[in-house]
MDAnalysis code that builds the backbone (N, CA, C; Angstrom):
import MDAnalysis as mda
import numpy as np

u = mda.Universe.empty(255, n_residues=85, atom_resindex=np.repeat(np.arange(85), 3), trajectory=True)
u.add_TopologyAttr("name", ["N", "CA", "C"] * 85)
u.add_TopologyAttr("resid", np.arange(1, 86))
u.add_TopologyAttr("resname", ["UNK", "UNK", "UNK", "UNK", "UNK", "UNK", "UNK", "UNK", "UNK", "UNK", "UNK", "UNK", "UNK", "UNK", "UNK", "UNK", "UNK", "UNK", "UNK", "UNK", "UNK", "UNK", "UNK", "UNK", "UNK", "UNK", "UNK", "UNK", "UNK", "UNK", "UNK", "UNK", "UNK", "UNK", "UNK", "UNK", "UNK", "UNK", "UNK", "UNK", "UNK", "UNK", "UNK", "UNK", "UNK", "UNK", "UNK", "UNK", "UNK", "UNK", "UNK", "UNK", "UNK", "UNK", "UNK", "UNK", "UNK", "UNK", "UNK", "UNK", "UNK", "UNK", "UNK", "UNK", "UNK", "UNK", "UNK", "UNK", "UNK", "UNK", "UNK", "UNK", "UNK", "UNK", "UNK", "UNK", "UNK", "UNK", "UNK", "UNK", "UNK", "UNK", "UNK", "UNK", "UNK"])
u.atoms.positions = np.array([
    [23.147, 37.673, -16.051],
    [23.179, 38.718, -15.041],
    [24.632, 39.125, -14.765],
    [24.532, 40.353, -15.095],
    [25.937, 40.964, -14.436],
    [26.316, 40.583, -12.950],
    [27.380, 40.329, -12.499],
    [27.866, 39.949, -10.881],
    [28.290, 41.459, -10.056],
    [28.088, 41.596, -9.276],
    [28.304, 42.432, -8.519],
    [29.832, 42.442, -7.673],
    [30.700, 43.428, -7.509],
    [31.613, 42.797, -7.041],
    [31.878, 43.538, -5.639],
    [31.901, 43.608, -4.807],
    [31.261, 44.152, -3.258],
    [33.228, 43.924, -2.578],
    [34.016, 43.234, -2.735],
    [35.427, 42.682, -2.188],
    [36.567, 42.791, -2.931],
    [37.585, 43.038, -1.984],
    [38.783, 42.110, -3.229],
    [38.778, 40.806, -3.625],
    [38.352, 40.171, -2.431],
    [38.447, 38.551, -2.419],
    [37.544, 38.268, -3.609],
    [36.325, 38.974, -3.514],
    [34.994, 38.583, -5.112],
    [36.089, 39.259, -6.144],
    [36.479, 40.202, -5.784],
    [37.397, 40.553, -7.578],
    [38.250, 39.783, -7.980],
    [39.124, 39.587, -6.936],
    [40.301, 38.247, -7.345],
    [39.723, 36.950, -7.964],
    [38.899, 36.810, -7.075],
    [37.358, 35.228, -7.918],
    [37.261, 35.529, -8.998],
    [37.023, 36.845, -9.555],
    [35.777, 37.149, -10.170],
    [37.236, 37.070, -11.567],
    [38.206, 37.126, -11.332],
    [39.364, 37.459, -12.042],
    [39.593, 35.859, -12.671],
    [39.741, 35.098, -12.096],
    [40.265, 33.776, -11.941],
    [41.707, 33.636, -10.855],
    [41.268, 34.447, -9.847],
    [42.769, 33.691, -8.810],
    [43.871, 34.781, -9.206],
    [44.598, 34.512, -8.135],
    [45.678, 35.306, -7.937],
    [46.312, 35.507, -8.986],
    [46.875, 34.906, -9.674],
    [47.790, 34.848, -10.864],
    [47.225, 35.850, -11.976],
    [45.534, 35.232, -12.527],
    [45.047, 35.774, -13.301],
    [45.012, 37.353, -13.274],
    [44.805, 37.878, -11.532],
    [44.138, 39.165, -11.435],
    [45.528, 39.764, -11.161],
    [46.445, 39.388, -11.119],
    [48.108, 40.086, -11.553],
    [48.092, 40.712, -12.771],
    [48.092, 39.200, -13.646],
    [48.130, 39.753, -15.232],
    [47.429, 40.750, -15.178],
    [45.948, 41.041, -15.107],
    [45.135, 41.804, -15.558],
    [45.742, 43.211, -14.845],
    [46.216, 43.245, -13.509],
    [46.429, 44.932, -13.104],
    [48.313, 44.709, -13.708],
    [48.678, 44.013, -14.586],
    [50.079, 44.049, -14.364],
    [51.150, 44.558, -13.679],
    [50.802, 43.289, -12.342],
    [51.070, 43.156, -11.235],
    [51.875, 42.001, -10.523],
    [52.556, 41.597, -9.643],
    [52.938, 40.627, -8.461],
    [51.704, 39.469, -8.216],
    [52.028, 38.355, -8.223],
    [51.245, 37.657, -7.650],
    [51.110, 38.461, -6.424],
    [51.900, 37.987, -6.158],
    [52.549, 38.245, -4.085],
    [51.985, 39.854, -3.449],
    [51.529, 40.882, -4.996],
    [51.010, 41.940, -4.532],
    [49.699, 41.847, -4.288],
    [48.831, 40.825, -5.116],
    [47.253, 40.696, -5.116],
    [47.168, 40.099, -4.001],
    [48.245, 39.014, -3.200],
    [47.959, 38.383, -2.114],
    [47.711, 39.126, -0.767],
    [48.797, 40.220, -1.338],
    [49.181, 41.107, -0.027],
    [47.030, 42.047, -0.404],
    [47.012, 42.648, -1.031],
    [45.629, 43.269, -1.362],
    [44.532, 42.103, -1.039],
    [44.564, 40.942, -0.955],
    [43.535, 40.036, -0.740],
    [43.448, 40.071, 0.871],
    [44.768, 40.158, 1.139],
    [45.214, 39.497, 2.590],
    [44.791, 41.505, 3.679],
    [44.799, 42.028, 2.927],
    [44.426, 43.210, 3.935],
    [43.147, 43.844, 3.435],
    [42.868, 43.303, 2.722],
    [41.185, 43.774, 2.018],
    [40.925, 45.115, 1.579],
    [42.368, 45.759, 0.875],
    [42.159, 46.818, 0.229],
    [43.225, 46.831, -0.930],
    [42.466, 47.643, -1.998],
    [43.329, 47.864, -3.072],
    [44.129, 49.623, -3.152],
    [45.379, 49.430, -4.018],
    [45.453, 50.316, -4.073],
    [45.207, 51.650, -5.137],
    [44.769, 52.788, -4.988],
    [43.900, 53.583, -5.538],
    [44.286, 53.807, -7.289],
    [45.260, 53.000, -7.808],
    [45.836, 54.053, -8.926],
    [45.274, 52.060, -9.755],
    [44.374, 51.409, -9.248],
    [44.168, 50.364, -9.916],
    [42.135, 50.808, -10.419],
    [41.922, 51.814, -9.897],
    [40.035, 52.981, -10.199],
    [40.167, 52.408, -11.213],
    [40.921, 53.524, -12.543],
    [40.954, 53.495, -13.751],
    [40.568, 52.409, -14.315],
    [41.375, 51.276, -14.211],
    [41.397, 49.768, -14.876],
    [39.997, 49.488, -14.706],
    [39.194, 49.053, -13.548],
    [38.376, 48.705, -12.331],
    [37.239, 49.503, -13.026],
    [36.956, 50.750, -13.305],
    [35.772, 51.470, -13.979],
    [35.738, 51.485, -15.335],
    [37.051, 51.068, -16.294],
    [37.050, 50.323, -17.920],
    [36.307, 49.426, -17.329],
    [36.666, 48.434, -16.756],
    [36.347, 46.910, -16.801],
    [34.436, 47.345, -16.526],
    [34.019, 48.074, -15.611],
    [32.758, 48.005, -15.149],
    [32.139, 48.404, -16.712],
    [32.476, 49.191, -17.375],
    [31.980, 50.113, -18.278],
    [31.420, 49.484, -19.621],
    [32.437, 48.463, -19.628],
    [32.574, 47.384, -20.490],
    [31.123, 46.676, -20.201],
    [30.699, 46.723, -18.897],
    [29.725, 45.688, -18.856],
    [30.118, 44.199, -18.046],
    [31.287, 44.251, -17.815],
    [31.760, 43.151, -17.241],
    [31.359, 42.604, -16.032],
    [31.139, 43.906, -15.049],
    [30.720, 43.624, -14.129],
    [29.977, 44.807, -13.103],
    [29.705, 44.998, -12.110],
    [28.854, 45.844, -11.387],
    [29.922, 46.076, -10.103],
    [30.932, 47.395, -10.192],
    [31.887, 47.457, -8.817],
    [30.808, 48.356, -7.529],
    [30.601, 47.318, -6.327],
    [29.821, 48.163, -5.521],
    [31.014, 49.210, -4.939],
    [30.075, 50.484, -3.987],
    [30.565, 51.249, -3.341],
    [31.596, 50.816, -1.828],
    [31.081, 49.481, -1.518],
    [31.793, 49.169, -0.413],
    [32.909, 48.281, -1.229],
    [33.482, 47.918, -2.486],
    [34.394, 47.773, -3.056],
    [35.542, 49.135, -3.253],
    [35.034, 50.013, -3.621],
    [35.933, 51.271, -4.293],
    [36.038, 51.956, -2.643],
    [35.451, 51.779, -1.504],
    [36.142, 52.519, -0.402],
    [37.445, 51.408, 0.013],
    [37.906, 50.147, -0.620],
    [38.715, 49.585, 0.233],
    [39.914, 50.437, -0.533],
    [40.004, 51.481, -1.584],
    [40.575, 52.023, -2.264],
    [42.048, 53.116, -1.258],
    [43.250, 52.824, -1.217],
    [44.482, 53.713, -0.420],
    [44.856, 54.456, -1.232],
    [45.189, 55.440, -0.781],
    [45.431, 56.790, -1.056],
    [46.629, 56.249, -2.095],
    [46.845, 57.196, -3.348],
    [48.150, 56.969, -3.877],
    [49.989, 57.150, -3.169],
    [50.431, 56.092, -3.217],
    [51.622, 55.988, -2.392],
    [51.698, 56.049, -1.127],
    [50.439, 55.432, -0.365],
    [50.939, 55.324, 0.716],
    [49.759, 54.180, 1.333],
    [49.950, 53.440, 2.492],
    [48.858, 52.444, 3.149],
    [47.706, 53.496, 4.067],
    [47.663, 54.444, 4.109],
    [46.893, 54.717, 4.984],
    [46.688, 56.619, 4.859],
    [46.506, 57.060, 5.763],
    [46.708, 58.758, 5.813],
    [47.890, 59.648, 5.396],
    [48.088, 60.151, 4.645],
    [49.378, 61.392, 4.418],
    [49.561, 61.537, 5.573],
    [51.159, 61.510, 6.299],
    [51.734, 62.166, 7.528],
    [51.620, 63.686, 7.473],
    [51.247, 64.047, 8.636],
    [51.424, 65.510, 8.845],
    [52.670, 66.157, 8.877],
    [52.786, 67.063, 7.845],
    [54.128, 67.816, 8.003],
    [53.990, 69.197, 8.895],
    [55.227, 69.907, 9.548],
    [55.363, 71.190, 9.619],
    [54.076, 72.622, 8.600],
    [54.525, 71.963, 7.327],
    [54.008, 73.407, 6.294],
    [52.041, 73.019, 6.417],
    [52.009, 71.992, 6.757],
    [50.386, 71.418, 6.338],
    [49.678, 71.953, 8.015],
    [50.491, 71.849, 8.893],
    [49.886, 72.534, 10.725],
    [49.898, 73.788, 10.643],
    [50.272, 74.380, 9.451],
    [50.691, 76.025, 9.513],
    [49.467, 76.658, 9.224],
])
């Protein structure tokens, strides 16, 4: 049976541990910790994450891919001047 992966914390498992799931996004330990430790990934790691599903490897639920941040930043784009116009 394919595993379902619903978390970061189940992906990092599902990886073998911090170290392992570095290698695989070639990455920081200390960055997967920081992504374990706030329960979201960041968005430009989809790509990898929907190979890997595609493959068969595994089953990424929907409440996995919303812990997904915007590219380059933790949270909402700041509002500028030209964007209130």
């Amino acid at each position: 049976m394919v595993p379902m992966i619903s978390t970061v914390e189940q992906l990092v498992d599902h990886l073998g541990g911090t170290s392992k799931a570095a290698e695989f996004f070639a990455v920081s330990a200390p960055a997967v910790s920081n992504w374990k430790s706030s329960g979201r990934l960041p968005a430009w790691v989809l790509p990898r994450l929907m190979t890997w599903a595609a493959e068969g490897s595994v089953v990424l639920s929907e409440d996995l891919t919303e812990t997904l941040r915007p590219p380059g930043g933790r949270g909402r784009p700041k509002t500028t001047e030209h964007s209130q116009q």
